[in-house]
C-alpha positions, 0 to 999 in steps of 0.5 A: 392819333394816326397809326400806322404799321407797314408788313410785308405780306409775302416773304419779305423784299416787297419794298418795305424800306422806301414806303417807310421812308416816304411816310416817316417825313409824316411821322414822330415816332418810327418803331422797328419791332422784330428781327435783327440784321438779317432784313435789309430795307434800301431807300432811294434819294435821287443819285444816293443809296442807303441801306439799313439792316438795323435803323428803322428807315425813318432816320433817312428823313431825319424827322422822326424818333426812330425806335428798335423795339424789345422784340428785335435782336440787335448785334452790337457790332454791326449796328454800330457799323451801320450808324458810322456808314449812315453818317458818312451818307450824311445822316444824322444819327444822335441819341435824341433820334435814335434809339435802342430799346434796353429790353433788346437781346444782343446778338453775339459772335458766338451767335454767329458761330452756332449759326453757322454749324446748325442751320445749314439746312434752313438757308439763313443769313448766318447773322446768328438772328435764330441762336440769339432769340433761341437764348432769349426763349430759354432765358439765357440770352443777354438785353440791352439793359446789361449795358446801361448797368455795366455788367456787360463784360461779366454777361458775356463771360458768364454766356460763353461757359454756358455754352461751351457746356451746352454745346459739344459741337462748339470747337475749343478754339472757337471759344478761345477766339471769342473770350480774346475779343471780349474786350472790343465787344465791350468797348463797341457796347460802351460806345452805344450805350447812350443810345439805350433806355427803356422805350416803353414809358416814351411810346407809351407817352406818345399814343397819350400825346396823338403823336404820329406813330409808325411800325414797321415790320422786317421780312414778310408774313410768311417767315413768320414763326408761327405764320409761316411756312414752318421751319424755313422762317426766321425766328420772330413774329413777322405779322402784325401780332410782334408789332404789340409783343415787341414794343410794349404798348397797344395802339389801334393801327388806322392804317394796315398796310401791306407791301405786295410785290408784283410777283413773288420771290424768295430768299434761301430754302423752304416751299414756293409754289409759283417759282420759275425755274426757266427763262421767264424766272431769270427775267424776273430777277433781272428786270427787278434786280433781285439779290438780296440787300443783306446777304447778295444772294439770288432770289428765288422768282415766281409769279404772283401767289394770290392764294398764299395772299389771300392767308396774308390777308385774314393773318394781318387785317390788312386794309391798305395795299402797296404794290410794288414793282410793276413796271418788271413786268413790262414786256411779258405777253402773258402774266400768270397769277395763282388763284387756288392749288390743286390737291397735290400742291400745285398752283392754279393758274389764271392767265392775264394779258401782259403789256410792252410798255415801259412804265419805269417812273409812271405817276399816273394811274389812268396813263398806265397801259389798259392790261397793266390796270387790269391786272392791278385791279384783278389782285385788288378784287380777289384780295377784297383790299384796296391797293391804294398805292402802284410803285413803278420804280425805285426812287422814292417819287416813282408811286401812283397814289390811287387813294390817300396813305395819309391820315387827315 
């Protein structure tokens, strides 16, 4: 049974999204098992561009059964929203394609709210992602299953008195307000509700039956609760460990692979050793676009951290590499890469030579220019993985494939 499952392996926006979409066309079964509305994969298809935040990114191609796992946290409304804008793209999104795991917590308006006032600090999407798993570990949350059963609206009320008791910080308005929208939210859950049922009898089904099984992961390693850099992380488990907590089966994954961006950024606070505050970083953010597909927001660019790496590595067992956006870095004379920090933090440069050309859309290994080989293969021997596939560009068919992603 070929099984796959696809990490980012730094801080998320590696380019998860049209790998994914390149080995769903493959696939049965694509599993989305962490997070919510706060990650955001964008596929290419030639002139037209879709964007999901929820939806495995599977649904593009339309050939797999796309799965969101227990592990995530899913917002009634916005998943809706999501589904009507992937239909206007014309994507077909129908029950026996797409569905929602009933052991899922819901996030709630009232998530978003807390969001708001109590992690400013964090520098979260404010898509209430940390309340709504925070209710989940403290077993006051609500699952998907409330939905099947019809005592949704119930939940909500019974939610909202708790946390008006809970929370002083809560304005009263602002409870108010949210118990007046209950009958919408409701009405969007009903709506929904044929896309709900327990997954883990049908995955479980699926590995009995060799099917082709794809995980993938939302955001990167390092935002990882546990992994991560601690407390400027999201609230679920980013590493290969949430692939099991949240779908409920256990696989042996064939293939481990790790999607590595040709340089490092980041999204919101918390420590980055290799960010540039100069010229070089505006460079980088411009040549790769990087603004962030959920929120819009300016990333935080750097160089490479191979170090940091190397910790991504060991956590994942990663066995397959994905390199992506290597043509951004055409046009610098030097590339640094970091290989070690000092004792005060500090990154541990080791200097490479850059390149000129433009290598925007290359699919062929041995045409790239000599230095932009030879940085590709010093990350691959200082990391010990392969890097079985170069991304030189957005569209889907802008990849050198070195060694074979799929399984025979």
């Amino acid at each position: 049974m070929p099984a796959y499952v696809v990490m980012g392996a730094q801080w998320g926006d590696e380019g998860k999204g049209k790998i994914v979409d390149v080995l769903a066309e493959e696939m049965d079964f694509v599993v989305r098992f962490q997070g919510g509305a706060n990650a955001g994969h964008t596929v290419i298809h030639g002139d037209t561009k879709y964007v999901t935040h929820l939806i495995p990114s599977g649904i593009i191609s339309g050939n797999s059964i796309n799965i969101i796992g227990n592990g995530c946290v899913v917002n009634p409304t916005a998943l809706y929203e999501e589904m009507e804008k992937l239909r206007q793209q014309g994507i077909t999104i129908s029950p026996d394609k797409f569905i929602v795991s009933s052991a899922a917590h819901m996030v709630l308006p009232i998530h978003q709210y807390l969001d708001r006032v109590l992690n400013e600090k964090i520098g979260t999407t404010v898509r209430g992602i940390g309340p709504a798993y925070t209710d989940k570990v403290q077993r006051t949350g609500i699952r998907w299953e409330r939905a099947c059963d019809g005592s949704s609206e119930e939940a909500y009320r019974e939610h909202l008195d708790f946390v008006e008791k809970v929370y002083a910080i809560v304005e009263k308005e602002e409870i108010k307000v949210l118990r007046n929208d209950i009958p919408e939210l409701v009405k969007t859950v009903e709506r929904l509700k044929p896309f709900v049922q327990d997954v883990r009898p049908l995955l479980a089904q699926a590995v009995k039956e060799n099917s082709k099984i794809l995980f993938e992961g939302a955001q990167g390693t390092f935002l990882d609760i546990d992994h991560g850099t601690y407390p400027f992380v999201t609230s679920s488990n980013t590493s290969i460990g949430g692939a099991y907590t949240g779908s409920g089966v256990f696989l042996n994954f064939d293939k481990r692979v790790a999607i590595v961006k040709s340089y490092t950024t980041r999204v919101g606070e918390g420590p980055f050793p290799t960010e540039l505050f100069d010229e070089t970083g505006e460079t980088l953010r411009r040549n790769g676009n990087e603004y962030g597909a959920t929120t819009g927001r300016p990333r935080r660019c750097g160089w490479l951290d191979l170090a940091l790496l190397k910790q991504s590595c060991i956590i994942n067992g990663f066995n397959y590499i994905v390199f992506s956006k290597v043509s951004c870095l055409s046009g610098f004379e030097t590339l640094k890469v970091a290989v070690d920090y000092a004792s005060d933090g500090s990154p541990v440069y080791q200097e490479l030579p850059g390149w000129e050309e433009d290598i925007l859309g290359y699919t062929d290994y041995d045409a790239l220019p000599e230095n932009c080989r030879r940085y590709i293969e010093f990350v691959e021997d200082f990391l010990g993985v392969s890097i079985g596939i170069v991304s030189t560009g957005p569209d889907r068919d802008h990849i050198i494939e070195r060694h074979p992603i799929f399984i025979s």
